[in-house]
N, C-alpha and C positions, 0 to 999 in steps of 0.2 A: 680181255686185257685192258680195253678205254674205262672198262669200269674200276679199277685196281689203279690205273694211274690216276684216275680222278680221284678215287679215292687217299691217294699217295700225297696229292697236290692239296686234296681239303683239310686232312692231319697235318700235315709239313706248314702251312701257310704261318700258324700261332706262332711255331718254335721261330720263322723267318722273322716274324714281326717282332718277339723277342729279342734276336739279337741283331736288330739294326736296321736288315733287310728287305725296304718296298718298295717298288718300281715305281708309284706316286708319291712318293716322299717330298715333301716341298721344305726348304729348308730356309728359316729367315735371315740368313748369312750370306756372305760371302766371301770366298778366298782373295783374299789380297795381297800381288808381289811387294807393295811396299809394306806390308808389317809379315813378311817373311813367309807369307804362302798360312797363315793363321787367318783366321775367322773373323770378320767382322760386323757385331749386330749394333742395329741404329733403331733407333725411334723416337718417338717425339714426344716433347709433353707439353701443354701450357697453362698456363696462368691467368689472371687477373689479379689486378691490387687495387682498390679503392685508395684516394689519398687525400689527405685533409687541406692542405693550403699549398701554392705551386710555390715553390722554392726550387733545389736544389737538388741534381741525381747526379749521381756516380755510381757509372757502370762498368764492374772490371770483370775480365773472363785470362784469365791465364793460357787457356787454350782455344782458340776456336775465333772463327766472325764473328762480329757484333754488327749488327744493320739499325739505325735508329730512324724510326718513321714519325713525325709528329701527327696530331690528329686534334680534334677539337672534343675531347671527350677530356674528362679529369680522373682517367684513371690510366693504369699501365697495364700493359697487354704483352704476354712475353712468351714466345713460339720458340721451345727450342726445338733441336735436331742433336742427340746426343748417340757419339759412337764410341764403340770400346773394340779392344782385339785382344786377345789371348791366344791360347797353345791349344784351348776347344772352344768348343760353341756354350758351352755351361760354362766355363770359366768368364768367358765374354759375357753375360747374360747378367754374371756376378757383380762383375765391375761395372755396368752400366748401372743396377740400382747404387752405387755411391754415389753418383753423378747427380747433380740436383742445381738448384739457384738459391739462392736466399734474399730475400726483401726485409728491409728494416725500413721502419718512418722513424726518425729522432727530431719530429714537427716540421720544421724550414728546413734539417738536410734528410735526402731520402737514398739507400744506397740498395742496388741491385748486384752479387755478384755471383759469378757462374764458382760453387763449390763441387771440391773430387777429394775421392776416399774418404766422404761421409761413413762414418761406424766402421772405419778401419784402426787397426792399432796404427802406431809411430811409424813403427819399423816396414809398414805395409805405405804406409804412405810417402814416408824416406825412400823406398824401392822405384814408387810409381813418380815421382816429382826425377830421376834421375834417369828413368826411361817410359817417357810416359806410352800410355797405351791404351787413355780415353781422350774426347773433346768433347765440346759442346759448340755449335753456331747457334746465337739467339738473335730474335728477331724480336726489337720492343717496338712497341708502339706507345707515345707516351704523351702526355700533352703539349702541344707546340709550344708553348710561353718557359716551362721550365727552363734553369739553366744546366747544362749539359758538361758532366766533365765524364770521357769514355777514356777507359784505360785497355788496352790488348797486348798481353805480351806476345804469344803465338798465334797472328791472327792480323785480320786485314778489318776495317771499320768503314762504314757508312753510315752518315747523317742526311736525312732530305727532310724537307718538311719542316722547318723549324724555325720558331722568330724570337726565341732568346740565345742566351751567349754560350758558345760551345767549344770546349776544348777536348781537342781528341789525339792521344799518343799510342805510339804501337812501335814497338821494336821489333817486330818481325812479321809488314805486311804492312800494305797500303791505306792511305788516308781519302776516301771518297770523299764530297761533297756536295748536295744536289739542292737548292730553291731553299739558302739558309739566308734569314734575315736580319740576325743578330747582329747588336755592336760590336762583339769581340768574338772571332772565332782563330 
């Protein structure tokens, strides 16, 4: 009889694995009551930028932190933390690759901003702008001497580290400031 149900347990295991079924399943989500008991996947990516002469950044994120570190390197260094939530964990998975940053140099101005529903149509992006259901928190590292304009709409800001001129706005979330040496902040 032990040998019939082992055997029962060795055939039956595929078709379990098939649909859905393993007691070690690790799943890189998680359920969260505020986006309504839906799935939330995150992960990180980052960057470097080489940059030609220190002028001028402006960094906007629509959604998410912005932390800005100055350092004595001349280039920018950008860590994000991007999350999305959908109605599955594929759906979530989907909407995170839109999510991305864009860097432009246009010489003396240099602009960093956090983009969402990259490679979506209109109507996909008219959806998500009216209930959104990704973020991104970036964390730049940049060099201390440029001048700093941070824009956040949904989102809280932090500058440390920095000895040129900084101006930083946010409608929905706080304005840090940590060992800023600029004339005008």
């Amino acid at each position: 009889m032990k040998k019939n149900a082992i055997s029962a347990i060795i055939i039956a295991w595929p078709l379990l694995l098939l649909l859905g079924w393993m007691p070690f399943r690790t799943v890189h989500a998680e359920v969260n009551d505020a986006t309504g008991g839906n799935p939330v996947i995150e992960d990180s990516i980052e960057r470097e930028f080489s940059i030609r002469n220190l002028g001028n950044l402006q960094i906007t994120n629509l959604r998410g932190n912005i932390t800005v570190s100055g350092w004595a390197v001349d280039r920018i260094r950008v860590r994000a933390k991007r999350r999305a939530s959908a109605a599955t964990e594929e759906a979530a998975r989907a909407i995170l690759k839109t999510i991305d940053f864009r860097f432009k140099d246009y010489g003396n101005e240099l602009e960093l901003s956090a983009e969402y529903g990259q490679g979506q149509d209109v109507g996909a992006r008219l959806r998500e702008r009216k209930n959104p259901f990704s973020a991104m928190d970036m964390a730049v590292q940049v060099p201390s001497k440029l001048k700093l304009r941070i824009l956040a709409i949904d989102g809280s800001i932090e500058v440390k580290n920095v000895v040129g001129s900084v101006e930083a706005r946010t409608s929905g979330g706080s304005i840090r400031a940590h060992s800023i040496r600029g004339n005008n902040i």
